[in-house]
Every structure is written in structure tokens, then in C-alpha cells.
Legacy VTK file of the C-alpha trace (Angstrom):
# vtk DataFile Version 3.0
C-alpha trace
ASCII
DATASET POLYDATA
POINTS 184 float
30.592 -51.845 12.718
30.868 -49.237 9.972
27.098 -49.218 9.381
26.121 -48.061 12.947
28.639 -45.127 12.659
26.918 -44.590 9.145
23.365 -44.832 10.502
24.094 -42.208 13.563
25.815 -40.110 11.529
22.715 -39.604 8.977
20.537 -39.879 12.094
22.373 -36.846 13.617
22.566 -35.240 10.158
18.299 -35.226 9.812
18.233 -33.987 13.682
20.229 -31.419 12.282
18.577 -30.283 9.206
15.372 -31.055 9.575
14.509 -28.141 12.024
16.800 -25.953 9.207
14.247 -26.976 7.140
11.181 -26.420 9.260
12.769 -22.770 9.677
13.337 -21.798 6.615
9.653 -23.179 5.554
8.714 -20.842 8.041
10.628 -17.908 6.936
9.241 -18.309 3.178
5.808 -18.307 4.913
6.641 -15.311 7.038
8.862 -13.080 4.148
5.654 -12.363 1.881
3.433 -11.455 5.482
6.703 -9.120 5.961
6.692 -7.444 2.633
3.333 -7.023 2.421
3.575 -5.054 5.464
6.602 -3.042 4.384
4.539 -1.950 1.248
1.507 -1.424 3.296
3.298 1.208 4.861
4.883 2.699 1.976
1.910 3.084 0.170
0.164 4.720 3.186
3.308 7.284 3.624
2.786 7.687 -0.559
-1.141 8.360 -0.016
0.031 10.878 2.646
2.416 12.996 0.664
-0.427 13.160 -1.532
-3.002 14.146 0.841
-0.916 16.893 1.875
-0.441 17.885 -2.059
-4.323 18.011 -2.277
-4.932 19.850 1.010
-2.168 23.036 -0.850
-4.311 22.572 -3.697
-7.447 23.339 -1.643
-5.716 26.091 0.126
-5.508 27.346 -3.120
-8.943 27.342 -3.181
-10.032 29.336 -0.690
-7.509 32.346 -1.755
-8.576 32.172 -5.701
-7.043 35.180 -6.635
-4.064 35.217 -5.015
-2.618 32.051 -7.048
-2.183 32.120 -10.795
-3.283 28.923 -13.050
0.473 28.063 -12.955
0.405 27.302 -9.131
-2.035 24.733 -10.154
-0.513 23.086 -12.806
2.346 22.718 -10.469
0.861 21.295 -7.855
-1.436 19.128 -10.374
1.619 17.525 -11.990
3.020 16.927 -8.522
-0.144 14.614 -7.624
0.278 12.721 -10.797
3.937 11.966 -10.204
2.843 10.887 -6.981
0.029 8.451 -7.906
2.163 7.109 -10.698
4.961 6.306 -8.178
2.268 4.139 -6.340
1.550 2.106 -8.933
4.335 -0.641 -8.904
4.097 -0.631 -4.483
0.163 -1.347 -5.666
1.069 -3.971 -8.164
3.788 -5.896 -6.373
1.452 -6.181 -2.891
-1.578 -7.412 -5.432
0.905 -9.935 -6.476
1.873 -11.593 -2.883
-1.464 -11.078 -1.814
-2.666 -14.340 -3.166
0.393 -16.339 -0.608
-1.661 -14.849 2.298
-4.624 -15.016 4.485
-8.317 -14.310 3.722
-8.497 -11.524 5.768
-5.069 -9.700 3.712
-5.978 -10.654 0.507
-9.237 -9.064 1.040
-7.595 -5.787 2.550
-4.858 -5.914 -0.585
-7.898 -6.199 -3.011
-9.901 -2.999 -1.680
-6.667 -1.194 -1.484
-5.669 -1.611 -4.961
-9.691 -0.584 -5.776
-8.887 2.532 -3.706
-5.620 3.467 -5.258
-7.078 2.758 -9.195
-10.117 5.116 -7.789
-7.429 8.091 -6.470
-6.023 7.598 -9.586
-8.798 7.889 -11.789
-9.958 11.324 -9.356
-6.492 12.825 -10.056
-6.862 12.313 -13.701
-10.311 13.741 -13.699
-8.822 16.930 -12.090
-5.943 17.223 -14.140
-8.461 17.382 -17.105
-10.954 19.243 -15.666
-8.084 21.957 -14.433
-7.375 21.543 -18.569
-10.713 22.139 -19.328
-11.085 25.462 -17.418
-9.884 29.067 -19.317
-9.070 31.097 -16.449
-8.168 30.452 -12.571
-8.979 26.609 -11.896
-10.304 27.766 -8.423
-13.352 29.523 -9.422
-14.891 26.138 -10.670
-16.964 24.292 -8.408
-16.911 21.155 -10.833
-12.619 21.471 -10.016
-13.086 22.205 -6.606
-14.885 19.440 -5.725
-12.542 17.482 -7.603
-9.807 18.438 -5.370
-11.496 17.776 -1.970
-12.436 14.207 -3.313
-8.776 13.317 -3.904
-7.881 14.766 -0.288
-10.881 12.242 0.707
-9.987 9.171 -1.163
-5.944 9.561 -0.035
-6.968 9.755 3.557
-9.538 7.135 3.420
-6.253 4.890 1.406
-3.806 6.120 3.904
-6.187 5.053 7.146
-6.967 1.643 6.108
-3.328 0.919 4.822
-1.862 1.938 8.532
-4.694 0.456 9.906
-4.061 -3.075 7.633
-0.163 -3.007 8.082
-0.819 -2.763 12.182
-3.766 -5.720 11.860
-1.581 -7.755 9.604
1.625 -7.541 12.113
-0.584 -8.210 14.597
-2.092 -11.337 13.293
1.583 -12.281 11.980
2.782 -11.993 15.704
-0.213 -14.144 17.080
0.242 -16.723 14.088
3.793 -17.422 15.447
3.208 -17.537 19.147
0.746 -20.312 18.488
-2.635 -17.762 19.513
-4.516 -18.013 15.982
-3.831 -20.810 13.677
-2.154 -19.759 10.568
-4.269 -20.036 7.293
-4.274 -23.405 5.468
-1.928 -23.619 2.544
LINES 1 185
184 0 1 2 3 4 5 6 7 8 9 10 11 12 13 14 15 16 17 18 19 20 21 22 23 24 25 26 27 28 29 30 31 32 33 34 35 36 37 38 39 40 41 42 43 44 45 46 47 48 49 50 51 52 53 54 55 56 57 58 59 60 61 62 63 64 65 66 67 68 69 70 71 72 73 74 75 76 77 78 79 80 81 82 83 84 85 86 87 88 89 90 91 92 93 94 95 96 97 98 99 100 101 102 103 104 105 106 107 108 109 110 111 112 113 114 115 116 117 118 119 120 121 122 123 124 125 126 127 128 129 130 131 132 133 134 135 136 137 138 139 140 141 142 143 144 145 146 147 148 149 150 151 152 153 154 155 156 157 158 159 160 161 162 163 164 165 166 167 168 169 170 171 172 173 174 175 176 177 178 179 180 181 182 183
């Protein structure tokens, strides 16, 4: 008689647990797809504030007399603090990015190309500001510079809101049973 009670007991026990266990499988599926997401979006609100640093810079520009070298340096060091604040957001989603599907992975992968290439353009303005004697904004060489990190933080910004909205998307249709989720 004891071993019946023992047997529904364990019985009852797995009916219990085992969709615990199917959950929380689930959830360490799901919490990298939700992080991913969540850094997605903070390195496209990152790639903004920087846009918007390069668009004063290029305001700067097109009033070259009006702003001294200083204004520029300001501004300049203001982009670098930015990008360099990027850089662990940019590391940390390269490093999840190998738990998820094809289709992040290869988003993740051109956006950490991107953010290396803004990088590397607000480096080459920050030298090429250093290079330049008098006002920055009477170089073409600079000027160019600073349109080309306005370009590459928009084109960064766009793709991540575009990839954080696709990946919640496919998340969303993963779980109601409309796409199959990748294979592990």
C-alpha cells in the first residue's frame, strides 16, 4: 500500500515540475532574444545622441566664422565619449548573438561592422580637426569628415530600430507557434 501512495506522489510531483521545467527552458531561450533587443535599442538611442552631436558640428560648418576652434574640440570630444560609451552595449550584444537566430546574428554582425566603422570616422575627424592650424570648418577634408559620421550614425541608428522591431516581431511569432523557432 505504501508504494502506490509513493508512485502518485512522484507521478504528481513530475506533472508538476516538468512544465516548470519546460518554462524556464523557455525563458533561458527567450532572456538572450530579450536582451538583445534591449541593447538594440540602446545602441540606436546612443547612435542618435551622436547623430545629433554631428549634425551641431555641421552647423558649425556652415557659420565658419562665427565658432572658434574651441567649439570644435568640444563638440569633438563629446562624439568620442559617445562612441566609447557604445562599445561595451556593442560587445555584450556580439556576445549573445551567437544563442540566436540566423537572421539576428547576421543583423548583430553588420551592426558591430557599423559601429567599429563610426568609430574609426570619429577618430579620423578628431585627427584631422588636430591636423588643421586654424578654424576646423574651412577644411573640406574635415568637413566631409563630419557629414560621414552624421551618415554612418543614422544609417546605425535605422537598422538597429529597424532590427530591435524585426527581432520582437519574430520573438512574438516564435512563441505563438507562427514561425518555428531556430534549431538549437
Amino acid at each position: 500500500m505504501i508504494k502506490p501512495n509513493a508512485t502518485r506522489v512522484s507521478l504528481l510531483a513530475l506533472l508538476v515540475l516538468a512544465p516548470a521545467s519546460l518554462l524556464s527552458a523557455a525563458n533561458a531561450k527567450e532572456a538572450p532574444l530579450k536582451e538583445s533587443i534591449a541593447l538594440m535599442q540602446d545602441i540606436a538611442g546612443a547612435t542618435n545622441g551622436i547623430r545629433e552631436t554631428a549634425a551641431r558640428i555641421e552647423s558649425f560648418n556652415r557659420t565658419p566664422m562665427q565658432l572658434s576652434r574651441m567649439s570644435h574640440s568640444y563638440q569633438l570630444n563629446e562624439l568620442r565619449e559617445q562612441v566609447n560609451a557604445l562599445a561595451p552595449a556593442v560587445n555584450r550584444l556580439e556576445e549573445i548573438g551567437a544563442s540566436l537566430g540566423t537572421p539576428e546574428q547576421q543583423t548583430i554582425a553588420r551592426a558591430g561592422i557599423a559601429a567599429r566603422a563610426l568609430a574609426a570616422e570619429v577618430n579620423a575627424t578628431i585627427l584631422k580637426q588636430n591636423e588643421i592650424e586654424g578654424n576646423p570648418s574651412l577644411n573640406w577634408d574635415y568637413c566631409r569628415l563630419v557629414k560621414a559620421v552624421y551618415s554612418r550614425a543614422n544609417a546605425l541608428n535605422k537598422s538597429l530600430d529597424a532590427a530591435a522591431d524585426y527581432t520582437k516581431a519574430r520573438g512574438r511569432a516564435e512563441q505563438n507557434g507562427i514561425i518555428p523557432a531556430p534549431a538549437e
